[in-house]
N, C-alpha and C positions, 0 to 999 in steps of 0.2 A: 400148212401143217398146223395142226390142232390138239392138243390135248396130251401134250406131252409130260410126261416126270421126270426130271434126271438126279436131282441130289440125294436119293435115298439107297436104300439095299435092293429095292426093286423095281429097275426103272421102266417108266413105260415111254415107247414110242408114240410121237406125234403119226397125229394120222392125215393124208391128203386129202382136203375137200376140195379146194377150187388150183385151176390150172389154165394158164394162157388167160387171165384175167387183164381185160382190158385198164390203161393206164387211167383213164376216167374213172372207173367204178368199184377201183381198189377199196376205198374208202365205206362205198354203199355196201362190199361183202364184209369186210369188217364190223362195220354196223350191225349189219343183220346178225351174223356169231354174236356180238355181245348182249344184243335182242334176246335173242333165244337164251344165250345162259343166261342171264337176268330174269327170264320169265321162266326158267325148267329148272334152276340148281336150287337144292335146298340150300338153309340157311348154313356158310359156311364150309360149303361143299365146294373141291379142286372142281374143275372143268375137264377133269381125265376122270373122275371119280362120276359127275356126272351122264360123260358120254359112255362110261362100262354099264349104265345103269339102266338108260333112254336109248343107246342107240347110235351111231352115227346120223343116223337119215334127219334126225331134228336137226343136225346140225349142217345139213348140204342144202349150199345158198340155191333160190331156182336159177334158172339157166337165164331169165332175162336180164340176170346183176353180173353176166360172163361178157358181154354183148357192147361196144362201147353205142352212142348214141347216132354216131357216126357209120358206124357197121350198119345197123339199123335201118338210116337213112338209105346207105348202096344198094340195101337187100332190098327196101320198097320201092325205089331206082327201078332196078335191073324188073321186078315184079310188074311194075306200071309199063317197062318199055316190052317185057317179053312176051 
């Protein structure tokens, strides 16, 4: 969950990008959100302020940072053997 406000008069909800994220690559979606708002928020801009402005989709990591290295590994496995 992303881009949330709560201490004001008008709070906003966090929004879901990533789900069932592998215990490995926690860290690499993390990454990548602060990537993006580093390279998309203007100077001094919330990160709720941001994504009402750009969008979600800037901020939804690709699907190969969901995937642990390991997962990866079974699925070219099972591919090689099927």
């Amino acid at each position: 969950m992303i881009g949330g406000r709560g201490a004001t008069s008008k709070p906003i909800h966090g929004i879901k990008v990533a789900t069932d994220v592998a215990k490995d690559k926690v860290f690499a979606v993390i990454n990548f959100l602060l990537k993006q708002y580093r390279a998309l928020a203007q100077p001094h801009e919330r990160l709720c302020k941001t994504i009402e402005r750009l969008g979600i989709d800037a901020f939804t990591p690709p699907l190969e940072l969901f995937v642990s290295e390991k997962a990866q590994q079974d699925e070219f496995a099972a591919f090689l053997l099927g």
